[in-house]
LUMDOLO-841976 format. One line per field, with one value per atom (N, C-alpha, C): y, z negated, x; residue number from 1. Coordinates in pm, whole numbers, plus 50000, padded with zeros to 5 digits. Example, Ala and Ser with C-alpha at 12.3 -4.5 7.8 and 13.67 -1.06 7.14 Angstrom:
v 49431; 49550; 49670; 49775; 49894; 50003 .
w 49220; 49220; 49220; 49292; 49286; 49213 .
u 51319; 51230; 51320; 51285; 51367; 51290 .
resi 1; 1; 1; 2; 2; 2 .
END
This chain:
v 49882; 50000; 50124; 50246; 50330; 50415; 50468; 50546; 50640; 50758; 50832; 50791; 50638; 50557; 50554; 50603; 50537; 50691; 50794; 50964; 50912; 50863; 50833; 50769; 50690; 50562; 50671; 50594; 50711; 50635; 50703; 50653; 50517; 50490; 50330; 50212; 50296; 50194; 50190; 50257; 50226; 50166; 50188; 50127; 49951; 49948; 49792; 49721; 49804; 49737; 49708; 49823; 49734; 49678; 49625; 49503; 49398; 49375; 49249; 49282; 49387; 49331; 49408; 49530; 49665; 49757; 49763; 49823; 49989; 49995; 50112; 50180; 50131; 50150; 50283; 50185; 50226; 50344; 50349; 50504; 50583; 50511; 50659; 50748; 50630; 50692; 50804; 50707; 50811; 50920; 50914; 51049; 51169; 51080; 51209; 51258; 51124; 51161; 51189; 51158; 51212; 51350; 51407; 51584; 51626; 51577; 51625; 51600; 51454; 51423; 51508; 51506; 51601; 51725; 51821; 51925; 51961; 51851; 51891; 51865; 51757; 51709; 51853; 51905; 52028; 52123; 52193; 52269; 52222; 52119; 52048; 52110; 52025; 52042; 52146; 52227; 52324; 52285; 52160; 52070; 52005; 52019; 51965; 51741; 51777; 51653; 51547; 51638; 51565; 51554; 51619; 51602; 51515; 51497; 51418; 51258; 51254; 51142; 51048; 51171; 51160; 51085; 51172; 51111; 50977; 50998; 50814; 50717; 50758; 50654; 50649; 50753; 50717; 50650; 50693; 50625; 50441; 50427; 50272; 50216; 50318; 50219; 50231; 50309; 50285; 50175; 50144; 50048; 49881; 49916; 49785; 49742; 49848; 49813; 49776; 49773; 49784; 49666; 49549; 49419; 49430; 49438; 49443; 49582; 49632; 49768; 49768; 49837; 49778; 49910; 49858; 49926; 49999; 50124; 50232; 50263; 50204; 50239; 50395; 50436; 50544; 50587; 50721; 50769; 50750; 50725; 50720; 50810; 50956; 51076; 51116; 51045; 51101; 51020; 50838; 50794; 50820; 50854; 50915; 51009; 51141; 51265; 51217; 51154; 51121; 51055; 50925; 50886; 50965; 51061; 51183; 51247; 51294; 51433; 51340; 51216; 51134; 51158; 51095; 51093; 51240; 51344; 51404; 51508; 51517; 51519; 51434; 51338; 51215; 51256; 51284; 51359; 51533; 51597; 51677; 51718; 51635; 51606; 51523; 51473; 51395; 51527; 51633; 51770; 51878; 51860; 51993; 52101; 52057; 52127; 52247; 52300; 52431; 52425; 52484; 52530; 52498; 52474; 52520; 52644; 52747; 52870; 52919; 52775; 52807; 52743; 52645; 52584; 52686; 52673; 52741; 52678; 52694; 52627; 52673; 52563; 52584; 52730; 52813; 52892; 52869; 52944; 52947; 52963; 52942; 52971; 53094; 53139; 53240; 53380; 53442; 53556; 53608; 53756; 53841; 53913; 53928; 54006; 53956; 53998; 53961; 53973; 54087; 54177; 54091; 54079; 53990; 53853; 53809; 53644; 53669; 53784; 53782; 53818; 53874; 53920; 53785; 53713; 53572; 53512; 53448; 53440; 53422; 53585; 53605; 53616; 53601; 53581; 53389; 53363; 53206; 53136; 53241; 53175; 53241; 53355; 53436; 53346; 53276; 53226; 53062; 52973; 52861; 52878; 53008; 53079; 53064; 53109; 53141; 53024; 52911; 52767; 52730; 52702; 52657; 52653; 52793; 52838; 52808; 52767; 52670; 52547; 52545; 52380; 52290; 52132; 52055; 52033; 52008; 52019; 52150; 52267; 52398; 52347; 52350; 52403; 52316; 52160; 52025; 52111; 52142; 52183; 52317; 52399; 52535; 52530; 52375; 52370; 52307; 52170; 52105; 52217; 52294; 52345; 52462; 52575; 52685; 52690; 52574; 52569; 52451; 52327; 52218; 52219; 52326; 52349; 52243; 52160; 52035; 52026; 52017; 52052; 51993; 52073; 52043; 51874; 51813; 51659; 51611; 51612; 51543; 51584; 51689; 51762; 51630; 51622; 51582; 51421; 51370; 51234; 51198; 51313; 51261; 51284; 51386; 51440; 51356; 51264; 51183; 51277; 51401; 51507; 51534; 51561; 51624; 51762; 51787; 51918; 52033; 52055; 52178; 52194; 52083; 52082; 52081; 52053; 52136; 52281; 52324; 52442; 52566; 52492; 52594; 52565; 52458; 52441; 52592; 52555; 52647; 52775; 52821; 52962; 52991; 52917; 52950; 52983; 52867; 52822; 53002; 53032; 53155; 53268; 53298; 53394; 53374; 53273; 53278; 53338; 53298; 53346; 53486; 53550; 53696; 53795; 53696; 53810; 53780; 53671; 53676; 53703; 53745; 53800; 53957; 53966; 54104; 54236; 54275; 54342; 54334; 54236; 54232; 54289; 54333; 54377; 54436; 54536; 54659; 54589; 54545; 54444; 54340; 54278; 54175; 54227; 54364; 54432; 54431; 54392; 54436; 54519; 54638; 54786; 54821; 54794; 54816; 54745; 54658; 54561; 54546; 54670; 54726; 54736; 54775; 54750; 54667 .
w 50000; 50000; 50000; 50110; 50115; 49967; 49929; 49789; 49785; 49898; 49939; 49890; 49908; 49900; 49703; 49621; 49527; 49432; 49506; 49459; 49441; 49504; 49477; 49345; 49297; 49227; 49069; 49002; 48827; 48793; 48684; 48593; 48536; 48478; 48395; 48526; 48673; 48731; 48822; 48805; 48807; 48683; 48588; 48478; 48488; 48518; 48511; 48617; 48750; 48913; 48787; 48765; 48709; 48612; 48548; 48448; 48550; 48634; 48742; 48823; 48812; 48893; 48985; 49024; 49155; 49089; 49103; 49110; 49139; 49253; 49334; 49231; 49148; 49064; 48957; 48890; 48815; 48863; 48992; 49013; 49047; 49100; 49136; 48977; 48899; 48723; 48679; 48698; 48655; 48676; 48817; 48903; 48860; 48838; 48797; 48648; 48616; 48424; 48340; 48428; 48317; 48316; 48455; 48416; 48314; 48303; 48182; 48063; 48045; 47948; 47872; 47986; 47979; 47870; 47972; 47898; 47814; 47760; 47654; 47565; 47566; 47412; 47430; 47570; 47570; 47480; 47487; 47385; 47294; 47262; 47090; 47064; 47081; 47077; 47110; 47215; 47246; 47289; 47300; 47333; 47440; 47535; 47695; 47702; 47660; 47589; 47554; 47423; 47326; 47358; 47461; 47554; 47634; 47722; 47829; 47750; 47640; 47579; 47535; 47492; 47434; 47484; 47668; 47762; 47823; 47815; 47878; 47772; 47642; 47553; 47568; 47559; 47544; 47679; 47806; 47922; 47928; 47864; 47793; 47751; 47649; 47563; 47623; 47745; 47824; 47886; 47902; 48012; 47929; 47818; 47744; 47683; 47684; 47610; 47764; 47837; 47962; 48021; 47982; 48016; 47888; 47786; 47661; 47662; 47753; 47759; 47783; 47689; 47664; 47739; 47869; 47924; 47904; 47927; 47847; 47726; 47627; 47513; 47462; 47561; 47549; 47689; 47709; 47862; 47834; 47928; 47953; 47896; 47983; 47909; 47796; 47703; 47619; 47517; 47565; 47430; 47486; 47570; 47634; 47524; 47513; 47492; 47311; 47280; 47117; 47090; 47171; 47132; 47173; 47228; 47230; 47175; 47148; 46992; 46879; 46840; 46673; 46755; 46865; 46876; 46859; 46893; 46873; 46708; 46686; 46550; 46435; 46494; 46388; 46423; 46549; 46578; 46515; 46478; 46400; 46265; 46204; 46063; 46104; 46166; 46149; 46163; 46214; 46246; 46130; 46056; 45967; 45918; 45960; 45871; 45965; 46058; 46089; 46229; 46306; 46482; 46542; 46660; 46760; 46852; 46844; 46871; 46993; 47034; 47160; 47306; 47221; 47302; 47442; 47539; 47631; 47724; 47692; 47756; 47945; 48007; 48140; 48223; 48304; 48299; 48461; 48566; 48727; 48785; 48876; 48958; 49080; 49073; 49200; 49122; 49038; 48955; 49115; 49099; 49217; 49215; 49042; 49017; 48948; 48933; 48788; 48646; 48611; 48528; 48511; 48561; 48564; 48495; 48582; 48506; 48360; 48322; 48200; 48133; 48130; 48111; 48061; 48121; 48139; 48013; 48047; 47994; 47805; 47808; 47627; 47591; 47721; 47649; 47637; 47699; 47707; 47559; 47531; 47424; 47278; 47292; 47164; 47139; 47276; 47216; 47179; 47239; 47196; 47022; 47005; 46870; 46798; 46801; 46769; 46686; 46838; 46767; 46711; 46727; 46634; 46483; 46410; 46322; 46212; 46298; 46262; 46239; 46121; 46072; 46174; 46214; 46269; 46330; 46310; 46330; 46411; 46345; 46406; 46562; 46530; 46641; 46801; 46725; 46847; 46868; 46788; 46846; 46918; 46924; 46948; 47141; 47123; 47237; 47342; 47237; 47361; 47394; 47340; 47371; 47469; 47390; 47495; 47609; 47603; 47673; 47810; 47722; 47773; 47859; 47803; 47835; 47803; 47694; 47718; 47615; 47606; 47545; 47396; 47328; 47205; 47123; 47190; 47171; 47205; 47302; 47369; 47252; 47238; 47112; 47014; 46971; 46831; 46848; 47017; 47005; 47020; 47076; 47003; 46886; 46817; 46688; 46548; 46626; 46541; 46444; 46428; 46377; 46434; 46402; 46462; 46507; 46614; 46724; 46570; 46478; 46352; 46356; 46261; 46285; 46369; 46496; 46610; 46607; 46619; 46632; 46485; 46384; 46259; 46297; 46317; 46351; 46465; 46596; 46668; 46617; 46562; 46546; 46440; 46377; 46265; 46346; 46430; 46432; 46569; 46659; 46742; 46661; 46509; 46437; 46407; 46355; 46311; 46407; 46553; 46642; 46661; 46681; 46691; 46575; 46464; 46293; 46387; 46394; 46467; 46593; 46632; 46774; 46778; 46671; 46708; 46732; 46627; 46640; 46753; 46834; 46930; 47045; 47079; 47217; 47264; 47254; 47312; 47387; 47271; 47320; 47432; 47460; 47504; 47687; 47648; 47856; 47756; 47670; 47659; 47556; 47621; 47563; 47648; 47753; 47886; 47859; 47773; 47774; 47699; 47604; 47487; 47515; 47625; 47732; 47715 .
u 50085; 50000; 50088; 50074; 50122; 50113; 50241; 50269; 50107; 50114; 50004; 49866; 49845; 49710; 49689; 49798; 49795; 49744; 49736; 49653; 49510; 49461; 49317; 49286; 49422; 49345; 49335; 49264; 49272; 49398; 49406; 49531; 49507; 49397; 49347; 49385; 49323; 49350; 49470; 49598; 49711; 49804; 49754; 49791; 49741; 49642; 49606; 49676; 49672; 49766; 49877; 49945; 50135; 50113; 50040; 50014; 49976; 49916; 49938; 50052; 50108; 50275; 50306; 50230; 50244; 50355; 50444; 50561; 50492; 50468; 50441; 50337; 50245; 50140; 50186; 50306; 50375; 50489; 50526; 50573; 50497; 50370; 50293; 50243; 50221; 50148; 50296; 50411; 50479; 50522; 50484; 50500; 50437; 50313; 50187; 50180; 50252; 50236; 50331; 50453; 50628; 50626; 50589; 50636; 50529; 50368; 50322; 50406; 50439; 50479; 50574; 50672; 50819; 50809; 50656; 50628; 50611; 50538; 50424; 50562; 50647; 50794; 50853; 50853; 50961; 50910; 50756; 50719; 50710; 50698; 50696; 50826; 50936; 51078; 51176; 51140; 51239; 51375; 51368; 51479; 51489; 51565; 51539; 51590; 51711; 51722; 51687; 51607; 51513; 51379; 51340; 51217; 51214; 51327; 51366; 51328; 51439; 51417; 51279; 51234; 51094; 50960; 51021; 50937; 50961; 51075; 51085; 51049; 51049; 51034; 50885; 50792; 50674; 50607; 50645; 50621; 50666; 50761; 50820; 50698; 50662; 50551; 50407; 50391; 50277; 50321; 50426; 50420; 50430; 50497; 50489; 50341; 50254; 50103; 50048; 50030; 49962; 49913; 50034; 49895; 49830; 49819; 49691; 49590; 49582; 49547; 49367; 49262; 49127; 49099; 49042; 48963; 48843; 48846; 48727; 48720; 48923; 48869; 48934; 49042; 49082; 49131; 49123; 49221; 49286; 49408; 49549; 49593; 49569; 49647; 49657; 49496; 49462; 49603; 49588; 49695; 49850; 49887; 50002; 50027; 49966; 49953; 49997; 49895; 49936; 50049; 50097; 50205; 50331; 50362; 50437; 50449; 50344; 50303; 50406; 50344; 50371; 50537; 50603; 50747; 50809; 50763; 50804; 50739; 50677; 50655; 50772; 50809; 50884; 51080; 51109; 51208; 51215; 51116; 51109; 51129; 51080; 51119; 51244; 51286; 51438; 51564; 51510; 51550; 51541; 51519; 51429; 51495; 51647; 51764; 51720; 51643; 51619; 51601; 51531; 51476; 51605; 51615; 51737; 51702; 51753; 51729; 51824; 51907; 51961; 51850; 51751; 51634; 51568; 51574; 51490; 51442; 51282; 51177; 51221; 51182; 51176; 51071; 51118; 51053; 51004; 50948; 50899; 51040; 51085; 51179; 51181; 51035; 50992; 51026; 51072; 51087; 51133; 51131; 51157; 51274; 51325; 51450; 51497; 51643; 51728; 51674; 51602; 51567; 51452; 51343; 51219; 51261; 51332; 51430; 51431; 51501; 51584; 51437; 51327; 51239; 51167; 51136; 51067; 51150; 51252; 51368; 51369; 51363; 51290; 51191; 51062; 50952; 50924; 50986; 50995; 51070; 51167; 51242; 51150; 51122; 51027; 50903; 50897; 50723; 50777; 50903; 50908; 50982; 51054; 51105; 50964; 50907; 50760; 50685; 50675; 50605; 50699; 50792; 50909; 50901; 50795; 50796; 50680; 50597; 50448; 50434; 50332; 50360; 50320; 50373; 50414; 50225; 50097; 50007; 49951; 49983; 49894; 50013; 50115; 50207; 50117; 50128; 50078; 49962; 49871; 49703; 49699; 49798; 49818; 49887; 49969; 50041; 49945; 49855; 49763; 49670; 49617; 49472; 49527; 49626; 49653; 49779; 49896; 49941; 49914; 49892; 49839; 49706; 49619; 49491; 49380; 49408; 49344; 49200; 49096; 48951; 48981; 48908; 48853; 48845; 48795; 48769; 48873; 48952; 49068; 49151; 49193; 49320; 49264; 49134; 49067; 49130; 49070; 49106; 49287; 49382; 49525; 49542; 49504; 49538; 49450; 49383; 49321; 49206; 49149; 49047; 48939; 48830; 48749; 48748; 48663; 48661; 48700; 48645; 48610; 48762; 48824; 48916; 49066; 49014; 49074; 49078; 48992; 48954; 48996; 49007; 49057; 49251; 49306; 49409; 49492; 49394; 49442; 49415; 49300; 49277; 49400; 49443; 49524; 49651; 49687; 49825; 49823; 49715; 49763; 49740; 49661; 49675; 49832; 49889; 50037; 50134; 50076; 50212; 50216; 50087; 50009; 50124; 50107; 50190; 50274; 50359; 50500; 50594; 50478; 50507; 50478; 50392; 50323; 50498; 50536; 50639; 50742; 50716; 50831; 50768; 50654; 50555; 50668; 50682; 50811; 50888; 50964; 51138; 51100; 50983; 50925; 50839; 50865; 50775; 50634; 50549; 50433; 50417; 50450; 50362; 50272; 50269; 50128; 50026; 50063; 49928; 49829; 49841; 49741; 49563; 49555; 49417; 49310 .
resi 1; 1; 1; 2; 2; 2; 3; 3; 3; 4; 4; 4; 5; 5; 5; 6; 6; 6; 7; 7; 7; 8; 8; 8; 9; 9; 9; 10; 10; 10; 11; 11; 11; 12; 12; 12; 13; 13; 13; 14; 14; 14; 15; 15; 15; 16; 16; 16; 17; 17; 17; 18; 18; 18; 19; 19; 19; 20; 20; 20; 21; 21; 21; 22; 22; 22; 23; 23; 23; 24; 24; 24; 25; 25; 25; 26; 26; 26; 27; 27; 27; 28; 28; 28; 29; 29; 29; 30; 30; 30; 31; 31; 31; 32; 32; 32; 33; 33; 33; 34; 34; 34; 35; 35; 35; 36; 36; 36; 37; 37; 37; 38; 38; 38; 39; 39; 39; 40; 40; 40; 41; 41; 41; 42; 42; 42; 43; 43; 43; 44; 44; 44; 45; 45; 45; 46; 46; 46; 47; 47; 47; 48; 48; 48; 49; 49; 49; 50; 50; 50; 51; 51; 51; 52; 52; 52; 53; 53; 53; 54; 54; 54; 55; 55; 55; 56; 56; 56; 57; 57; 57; 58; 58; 58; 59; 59; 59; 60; 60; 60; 61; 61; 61; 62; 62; 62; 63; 63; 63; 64; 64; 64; 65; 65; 65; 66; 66; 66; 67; 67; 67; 68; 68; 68; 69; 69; 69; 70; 70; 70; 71; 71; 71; 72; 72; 72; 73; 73; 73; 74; 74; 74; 75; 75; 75; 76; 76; 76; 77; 77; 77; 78; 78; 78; 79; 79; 79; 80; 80; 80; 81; 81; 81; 82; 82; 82; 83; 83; 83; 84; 84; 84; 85; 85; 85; 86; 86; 86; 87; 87; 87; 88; 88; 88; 89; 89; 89; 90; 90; 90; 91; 91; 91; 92; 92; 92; 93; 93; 93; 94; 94; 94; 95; 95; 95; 96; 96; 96; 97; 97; 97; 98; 98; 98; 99; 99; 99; 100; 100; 100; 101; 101; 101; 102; 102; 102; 103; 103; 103; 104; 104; 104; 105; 105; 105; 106; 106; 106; 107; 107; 107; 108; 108; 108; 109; 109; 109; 110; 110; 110; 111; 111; 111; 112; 112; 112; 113; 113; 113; 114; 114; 114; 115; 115; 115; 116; 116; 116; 117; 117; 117; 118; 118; 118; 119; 119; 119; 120; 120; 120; 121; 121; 121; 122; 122; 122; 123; 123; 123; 124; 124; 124; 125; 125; 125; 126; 126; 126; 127; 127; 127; 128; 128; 128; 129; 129; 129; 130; 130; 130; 131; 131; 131; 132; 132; 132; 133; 133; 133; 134; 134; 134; 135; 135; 135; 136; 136; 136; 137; 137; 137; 138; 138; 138; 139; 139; 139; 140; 140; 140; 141; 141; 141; 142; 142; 142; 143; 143; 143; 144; 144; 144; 145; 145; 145; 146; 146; 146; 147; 147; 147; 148; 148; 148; 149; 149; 149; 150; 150; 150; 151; 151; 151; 152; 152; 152; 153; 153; 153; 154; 154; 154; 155; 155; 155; 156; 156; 156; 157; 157; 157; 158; 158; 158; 159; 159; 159; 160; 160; 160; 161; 161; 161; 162; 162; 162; 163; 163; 163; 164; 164; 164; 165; 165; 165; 166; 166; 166; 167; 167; 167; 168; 168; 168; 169; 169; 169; 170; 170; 170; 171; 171; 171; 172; 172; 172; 173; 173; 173; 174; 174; 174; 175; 175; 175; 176; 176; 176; 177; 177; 177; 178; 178; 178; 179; 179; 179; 180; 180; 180; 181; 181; 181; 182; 182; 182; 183; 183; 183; 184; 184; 184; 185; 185; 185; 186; 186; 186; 187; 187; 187; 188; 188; 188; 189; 189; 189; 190; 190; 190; 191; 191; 191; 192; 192; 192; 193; 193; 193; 194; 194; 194; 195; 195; 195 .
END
């Protein structure tokens, strides 16, 4: 089956093809699902590395659960998404002696100027500075919902909580970045953006 042919299929049912033995199954899932993966450890972590790592390990253990894998009892992304969060949550506390503050999140490559770059640059590092700084929960619910973009219930079903509790998490965890960000608008290009 052409690679191309394998966009159509969902994720459950490329996951089940490479549990009977499709090779091709299994690069197309990972194709579609490591750079999430990647992402989401990178904003956990701030660590390119330790993201990198993060992701192959948890893509491992999709692939080692996958012939036992109970159909309709969770999305893919959804137990993807959690067993990433707990790895990197657990690499966190193995970390605690303090942030890495040389960490810089991946930023667009299309910037138009030097100045713009460098611009991006520290707002990329101020805001992964930022989560860095939030407890290990607000930070995961703060990253799936507003960076991740991912709904209410989904956050609830990796984070193991209900929606309420989703939802007091994030409001907390972007009131926290707001105090901690607030003073830097200036230094950061947003004084225009008071509006």
């Amino acid at each position: 089956m052409p690679y191309d042919a394998m966009n159509d299929r969902g994720d459950e049912d490329l996951l089940l093809a490479f549990a009977g033995g499709d090779a091709a199954a299994a690069r197309a899932l990972t194709g579609r699902l490591g750079p999430r993966v990647f992402a989401h450890a990178m904003r956990m972590l701030g660590d390119r590395a330790e993201a990198e790592d993060v992701a192959q390990d948890a893509l491992l253990k999709l692939w080692r659960i996958a012939p036992s894998w109970r159909v309709g009892e969770a999305k893919v992304t959804t137990w993807l998404y959690r067993v990433t969060a707990n790895m990197c949550i657990d690499r966190m506390r193995k970390r605690r002696s303090g942030p890495d503050l040389d960490a810089v999140p991946e930023i667009a490559d299309n910037a138009p100027t030097a100045a713009h770059q460098m611009q991006q640059n520290a707002r990329a590092e101020a805001l992964q500075n930022a989560l860095n700084q939030l407890p290990d929960r607000q930070r995961q619910a703060v990253i799936l919902r507003h960076i991740e973009g991912l709904s209410n219930p989904e956050i609830g079903q990796i984070m193991d909580i209900g929606p309420r509790a989703v939802e007091s998490l994030t409001a907390r965890g972007k009131r926290a970045l707001e105090a901690i960000l607030s003073g830097r608008r200036s230094e950061l290009g947003y004084e225009d953006d008071d509006g």
